[in-house]
N, CA, C and O atoms as a DFTB+ gen file, in Angstrom:
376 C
 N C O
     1  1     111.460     -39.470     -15.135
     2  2     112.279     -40.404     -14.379
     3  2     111.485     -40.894     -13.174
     4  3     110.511     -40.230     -12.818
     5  1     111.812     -41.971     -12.537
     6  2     111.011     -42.893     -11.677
     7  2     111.466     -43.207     -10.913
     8  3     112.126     -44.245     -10.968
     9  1     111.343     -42.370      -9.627
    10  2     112.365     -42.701      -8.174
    11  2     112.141     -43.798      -7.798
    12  3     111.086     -44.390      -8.030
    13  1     113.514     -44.455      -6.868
    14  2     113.872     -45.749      -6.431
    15  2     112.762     -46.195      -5.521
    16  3     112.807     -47.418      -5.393
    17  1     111.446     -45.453      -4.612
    18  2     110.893     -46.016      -4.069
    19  2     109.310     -46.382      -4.957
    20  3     108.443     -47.064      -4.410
    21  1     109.167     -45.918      -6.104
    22  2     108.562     -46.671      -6.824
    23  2     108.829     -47.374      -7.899
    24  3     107.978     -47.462      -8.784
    25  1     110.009     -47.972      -8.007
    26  2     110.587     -48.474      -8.696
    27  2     110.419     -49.862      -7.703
    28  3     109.844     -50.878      -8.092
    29  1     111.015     -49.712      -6.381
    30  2     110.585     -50.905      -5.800
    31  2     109.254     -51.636      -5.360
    32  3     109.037     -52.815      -5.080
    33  1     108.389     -50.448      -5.401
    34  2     107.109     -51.067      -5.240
    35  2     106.578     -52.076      -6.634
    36  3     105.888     -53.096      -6.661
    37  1     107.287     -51.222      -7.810
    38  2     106.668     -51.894      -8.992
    39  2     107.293     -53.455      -8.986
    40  3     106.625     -54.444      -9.291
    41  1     108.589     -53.481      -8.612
    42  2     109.644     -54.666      -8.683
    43  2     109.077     -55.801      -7.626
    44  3     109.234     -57.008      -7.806
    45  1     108.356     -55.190      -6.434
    46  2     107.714     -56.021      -5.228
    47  2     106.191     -56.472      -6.357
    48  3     105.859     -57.577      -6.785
    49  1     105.749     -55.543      -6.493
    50  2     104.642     -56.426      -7.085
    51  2     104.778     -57.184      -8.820
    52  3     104.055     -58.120      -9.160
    53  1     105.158     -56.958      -9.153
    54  2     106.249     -57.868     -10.473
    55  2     106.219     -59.350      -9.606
    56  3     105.527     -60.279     -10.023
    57  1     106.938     -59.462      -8.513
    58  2     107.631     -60.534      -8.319
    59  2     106.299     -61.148      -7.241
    60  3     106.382     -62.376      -7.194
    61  1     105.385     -60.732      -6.577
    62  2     104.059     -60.814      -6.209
    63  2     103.575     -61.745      -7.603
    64  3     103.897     -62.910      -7.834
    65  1     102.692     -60.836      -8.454
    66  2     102.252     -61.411      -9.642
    67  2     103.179     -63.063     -10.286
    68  3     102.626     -64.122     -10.582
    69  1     104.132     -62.865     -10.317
    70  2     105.091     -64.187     -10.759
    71  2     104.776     -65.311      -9.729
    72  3     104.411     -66.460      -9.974
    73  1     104.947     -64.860      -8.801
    74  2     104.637     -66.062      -7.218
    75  2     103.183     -66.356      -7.485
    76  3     102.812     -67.530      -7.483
    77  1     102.648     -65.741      -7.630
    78  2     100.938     -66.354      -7.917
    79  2     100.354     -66.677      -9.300
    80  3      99.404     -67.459      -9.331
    81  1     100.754     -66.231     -10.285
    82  2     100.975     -67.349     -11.560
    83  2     101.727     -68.710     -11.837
    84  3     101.704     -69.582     -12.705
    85  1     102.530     -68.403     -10.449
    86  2     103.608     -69.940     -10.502
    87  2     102.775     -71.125      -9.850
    88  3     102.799     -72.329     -10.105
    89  1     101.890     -70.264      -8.754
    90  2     102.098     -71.082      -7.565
    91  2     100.388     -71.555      -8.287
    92  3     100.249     -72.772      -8.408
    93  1      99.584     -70.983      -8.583
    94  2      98.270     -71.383      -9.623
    95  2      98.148     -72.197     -10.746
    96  3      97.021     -72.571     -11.069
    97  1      99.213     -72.564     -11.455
    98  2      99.710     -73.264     -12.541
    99  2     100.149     -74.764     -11.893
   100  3     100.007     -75.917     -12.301
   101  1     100.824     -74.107     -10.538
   102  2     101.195     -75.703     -10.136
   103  2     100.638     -76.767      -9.284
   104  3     100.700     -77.985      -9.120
   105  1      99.987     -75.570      -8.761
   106  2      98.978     -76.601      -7.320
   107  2      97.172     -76.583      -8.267
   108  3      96.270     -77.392      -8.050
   109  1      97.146     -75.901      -8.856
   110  2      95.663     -75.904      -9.836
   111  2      95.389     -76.619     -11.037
   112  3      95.987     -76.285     -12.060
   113  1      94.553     -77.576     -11.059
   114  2      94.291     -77.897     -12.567
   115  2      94.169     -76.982     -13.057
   116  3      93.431     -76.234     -12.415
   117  1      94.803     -76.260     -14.633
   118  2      94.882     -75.394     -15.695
   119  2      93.779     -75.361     -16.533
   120  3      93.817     -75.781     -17.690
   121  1      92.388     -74.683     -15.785
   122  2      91.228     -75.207     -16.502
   123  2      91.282     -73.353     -17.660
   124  3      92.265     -72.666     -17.939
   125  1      89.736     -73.130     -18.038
   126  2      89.566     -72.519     -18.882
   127  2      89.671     -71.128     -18.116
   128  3      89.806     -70.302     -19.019
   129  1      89.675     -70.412     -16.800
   130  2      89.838     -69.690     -16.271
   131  2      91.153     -69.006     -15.897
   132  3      91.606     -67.867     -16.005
   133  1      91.699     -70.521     -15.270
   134  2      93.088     -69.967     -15.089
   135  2      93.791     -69.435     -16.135
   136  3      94.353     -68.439     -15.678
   137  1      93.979     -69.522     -16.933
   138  2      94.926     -69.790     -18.067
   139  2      94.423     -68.273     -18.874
   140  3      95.093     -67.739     -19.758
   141  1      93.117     -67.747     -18.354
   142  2      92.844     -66.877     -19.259
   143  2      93.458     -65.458     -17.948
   144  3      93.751     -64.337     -18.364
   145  1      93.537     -65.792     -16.564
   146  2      93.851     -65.446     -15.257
   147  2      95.721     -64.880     -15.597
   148  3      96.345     -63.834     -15.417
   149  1      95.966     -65.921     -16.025
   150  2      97.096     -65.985     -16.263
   151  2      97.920     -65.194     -17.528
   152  3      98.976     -64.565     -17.600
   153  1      97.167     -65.462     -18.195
   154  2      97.209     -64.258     -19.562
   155  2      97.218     -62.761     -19.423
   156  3      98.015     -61.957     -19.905
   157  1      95.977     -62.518     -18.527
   158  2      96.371     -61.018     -18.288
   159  2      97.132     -60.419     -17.026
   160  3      97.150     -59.252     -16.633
   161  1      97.710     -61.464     -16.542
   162  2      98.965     -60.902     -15.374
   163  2      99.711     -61.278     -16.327
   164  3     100.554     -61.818     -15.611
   165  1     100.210     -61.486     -17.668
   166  2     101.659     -61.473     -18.371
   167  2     100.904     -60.240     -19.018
   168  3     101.708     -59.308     -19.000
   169  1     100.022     -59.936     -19.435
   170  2      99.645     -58.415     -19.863
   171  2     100.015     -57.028     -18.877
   172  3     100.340     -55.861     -19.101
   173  1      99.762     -57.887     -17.642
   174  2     100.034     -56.593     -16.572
   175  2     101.247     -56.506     -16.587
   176  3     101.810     -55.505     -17.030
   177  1     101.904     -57.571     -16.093
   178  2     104.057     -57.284     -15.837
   179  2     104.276     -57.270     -16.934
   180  3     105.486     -57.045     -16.937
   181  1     103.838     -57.386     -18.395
   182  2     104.757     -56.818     -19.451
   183  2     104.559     -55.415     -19.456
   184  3     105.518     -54.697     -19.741
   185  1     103.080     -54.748     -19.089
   186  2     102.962     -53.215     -19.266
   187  2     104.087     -52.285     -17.980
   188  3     104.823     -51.298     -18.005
   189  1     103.725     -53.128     -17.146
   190  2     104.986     -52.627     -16.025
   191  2     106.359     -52.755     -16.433
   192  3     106.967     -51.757     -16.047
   193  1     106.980     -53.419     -16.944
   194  2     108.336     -53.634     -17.527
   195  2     108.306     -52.544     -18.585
   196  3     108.817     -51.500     -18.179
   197  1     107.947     -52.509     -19.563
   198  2     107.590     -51.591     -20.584
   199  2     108.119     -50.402     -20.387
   200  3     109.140     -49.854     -20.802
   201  1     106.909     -49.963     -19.401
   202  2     106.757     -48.788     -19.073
   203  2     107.830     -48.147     -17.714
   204  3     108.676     -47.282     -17.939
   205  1     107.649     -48.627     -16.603
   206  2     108.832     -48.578     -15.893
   207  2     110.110     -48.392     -16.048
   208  3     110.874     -47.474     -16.347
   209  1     110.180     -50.370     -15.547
   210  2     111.788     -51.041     -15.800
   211  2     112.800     -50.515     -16.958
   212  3     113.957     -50.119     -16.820
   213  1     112.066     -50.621     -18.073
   214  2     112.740     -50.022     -19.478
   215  2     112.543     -48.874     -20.142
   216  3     113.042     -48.576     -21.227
   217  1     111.344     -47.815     -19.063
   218  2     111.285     -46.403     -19.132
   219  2     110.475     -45.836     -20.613
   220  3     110.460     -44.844     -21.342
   221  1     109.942     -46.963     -20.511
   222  2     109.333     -46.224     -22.483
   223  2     107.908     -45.447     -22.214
   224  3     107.278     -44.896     -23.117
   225  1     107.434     -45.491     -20.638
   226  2     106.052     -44.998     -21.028
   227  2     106.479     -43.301     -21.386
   228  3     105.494     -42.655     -21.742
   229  1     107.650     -42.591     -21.346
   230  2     107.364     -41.284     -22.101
   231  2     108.064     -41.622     -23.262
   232  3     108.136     -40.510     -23.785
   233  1     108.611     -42.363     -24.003
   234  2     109.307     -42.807     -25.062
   235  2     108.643     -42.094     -26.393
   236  3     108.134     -40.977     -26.300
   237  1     108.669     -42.540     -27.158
   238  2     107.903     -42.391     -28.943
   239  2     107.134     -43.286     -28.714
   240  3     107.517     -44.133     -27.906
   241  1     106.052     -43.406     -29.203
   242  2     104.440     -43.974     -29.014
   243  2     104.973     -45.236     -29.605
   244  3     105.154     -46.305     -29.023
   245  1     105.228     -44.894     -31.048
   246  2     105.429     -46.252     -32.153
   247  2     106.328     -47.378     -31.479
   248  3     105.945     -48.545     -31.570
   249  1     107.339     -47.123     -30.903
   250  2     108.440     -48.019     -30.062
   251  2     107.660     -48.043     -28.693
   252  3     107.828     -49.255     -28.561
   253  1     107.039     -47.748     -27.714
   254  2     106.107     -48.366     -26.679
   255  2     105.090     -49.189     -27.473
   256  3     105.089     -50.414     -27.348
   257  1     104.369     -48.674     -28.148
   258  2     103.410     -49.497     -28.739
   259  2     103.806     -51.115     -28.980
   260  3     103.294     -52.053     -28.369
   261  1     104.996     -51.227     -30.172
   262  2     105.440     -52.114     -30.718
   263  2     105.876     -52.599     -29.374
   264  3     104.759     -53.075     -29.172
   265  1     106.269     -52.781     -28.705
   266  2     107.008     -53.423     -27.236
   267  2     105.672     -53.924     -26.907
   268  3     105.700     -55.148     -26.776
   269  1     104.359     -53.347     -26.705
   270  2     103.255     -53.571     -25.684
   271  2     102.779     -54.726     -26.409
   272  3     102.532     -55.797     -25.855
   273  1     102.621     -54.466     -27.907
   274  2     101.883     -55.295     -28.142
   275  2     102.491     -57.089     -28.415
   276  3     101.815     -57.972     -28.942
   277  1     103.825     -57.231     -27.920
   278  2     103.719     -58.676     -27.415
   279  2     103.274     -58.969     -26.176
   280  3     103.145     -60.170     -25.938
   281  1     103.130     -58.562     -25.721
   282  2     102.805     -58.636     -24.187
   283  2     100.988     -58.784     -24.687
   284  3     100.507     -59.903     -24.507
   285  1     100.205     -57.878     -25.182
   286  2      98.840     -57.879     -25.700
   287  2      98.748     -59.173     -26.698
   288  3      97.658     -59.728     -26.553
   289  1      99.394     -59.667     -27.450
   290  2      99.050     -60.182     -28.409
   291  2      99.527     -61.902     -28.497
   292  3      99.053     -62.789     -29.208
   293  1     100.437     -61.953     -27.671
   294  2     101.381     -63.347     -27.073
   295  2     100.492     -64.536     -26.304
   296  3     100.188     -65.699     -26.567
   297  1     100.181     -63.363     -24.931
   298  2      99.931     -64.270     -24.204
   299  2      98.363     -64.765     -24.677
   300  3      98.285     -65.915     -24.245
   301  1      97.062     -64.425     -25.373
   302  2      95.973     -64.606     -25.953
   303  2      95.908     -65.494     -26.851
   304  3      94.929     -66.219     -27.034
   305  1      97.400     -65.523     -27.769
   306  2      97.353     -67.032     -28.728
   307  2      97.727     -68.229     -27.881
   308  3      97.528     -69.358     -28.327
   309  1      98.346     -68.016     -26.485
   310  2      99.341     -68.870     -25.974
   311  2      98.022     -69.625     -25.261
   312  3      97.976     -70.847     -25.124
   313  1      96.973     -68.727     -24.834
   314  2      95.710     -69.255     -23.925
   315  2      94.868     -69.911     -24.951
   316  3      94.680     -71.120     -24.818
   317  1      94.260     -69.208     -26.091
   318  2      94.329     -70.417     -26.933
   319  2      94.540     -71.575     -27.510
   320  3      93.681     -72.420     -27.765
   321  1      95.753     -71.637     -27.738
   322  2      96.534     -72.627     -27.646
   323  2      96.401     -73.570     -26.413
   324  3      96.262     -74.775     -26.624
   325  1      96.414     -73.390     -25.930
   326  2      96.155     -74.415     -24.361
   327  2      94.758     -74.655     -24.154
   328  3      94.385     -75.772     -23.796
   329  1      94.008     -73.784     -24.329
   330  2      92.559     -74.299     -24.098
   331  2      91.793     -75.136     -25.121
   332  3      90.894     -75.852     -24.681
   333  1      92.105     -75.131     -26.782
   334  2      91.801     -75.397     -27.483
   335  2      92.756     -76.156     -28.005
   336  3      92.538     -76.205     -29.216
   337  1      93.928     -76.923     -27.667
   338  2      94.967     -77.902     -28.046
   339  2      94.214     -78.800     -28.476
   340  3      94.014     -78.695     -29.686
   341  1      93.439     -80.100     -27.725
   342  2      92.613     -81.194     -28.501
   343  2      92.454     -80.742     -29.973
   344  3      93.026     -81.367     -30.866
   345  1      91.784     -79.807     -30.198
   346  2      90.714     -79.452     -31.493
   347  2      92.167     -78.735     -32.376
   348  3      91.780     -78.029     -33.307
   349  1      93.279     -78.777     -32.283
   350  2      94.442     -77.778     -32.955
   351  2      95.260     -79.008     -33.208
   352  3      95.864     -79.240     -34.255
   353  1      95.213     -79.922     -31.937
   354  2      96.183     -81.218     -32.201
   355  2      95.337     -81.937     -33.529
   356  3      96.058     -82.547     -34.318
   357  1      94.247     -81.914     -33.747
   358  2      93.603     -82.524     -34.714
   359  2      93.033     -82.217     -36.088
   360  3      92.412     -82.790     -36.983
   361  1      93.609     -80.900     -35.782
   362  2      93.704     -80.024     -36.884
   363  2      94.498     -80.304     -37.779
   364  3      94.148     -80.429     -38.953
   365  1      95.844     -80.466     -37.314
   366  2      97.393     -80.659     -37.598
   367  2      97.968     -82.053     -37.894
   368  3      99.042     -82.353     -38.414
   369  1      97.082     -82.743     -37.477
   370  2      97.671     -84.277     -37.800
   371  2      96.771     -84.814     -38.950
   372  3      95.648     -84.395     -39.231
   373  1      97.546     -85.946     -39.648
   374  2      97.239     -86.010     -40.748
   375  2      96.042     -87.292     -40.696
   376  3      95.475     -87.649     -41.728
């Protein structure tokens, strides 16, 4: 179990991480860095949620695992996807 004063530290920096993926996305051109910047802070606050917020890091491996790996596996097609759109948009059209 995970007392309330690190529960809030995790919840302060959760909401840290969100403010600076927001605020980088909007005032920054979305070049090949950011976006990959950005990918692994949704890797970090999904492992914190995970594990924390929803208490699975002592859970059964197979059910943490399966949870982690959208968080691992999501945000990497999603950066893809954005960096390589031109060459995917032209993939796809006829």
């Amino acid at each position: 179990m995970v007392n309330n004063s690190k529960l809030k530290k995790i919840w302060l920096v959760l909401i840290t991480l969100t403010l600076a993926t927001s605020i980088a996305m909007e005032t920054v051109d979305p070049n090949v860095w950011i976006v990959i910047g950005v990918s692994i802070i949704i890797g970090v606050k999904g492992t914190l949620v995970v594990d924390y917020l929803m208490g699975l890091k002592t859970a059964n491996p197979k059910i943490r695992i399966s949870m982690l790996c959208y968080f691992y596996f999501l945000p990497p097609l999603i950066a893809l996807a954005m960096i390589y759109s031109e060459q995917l948009r032209d993939f796809t059209t006829l």
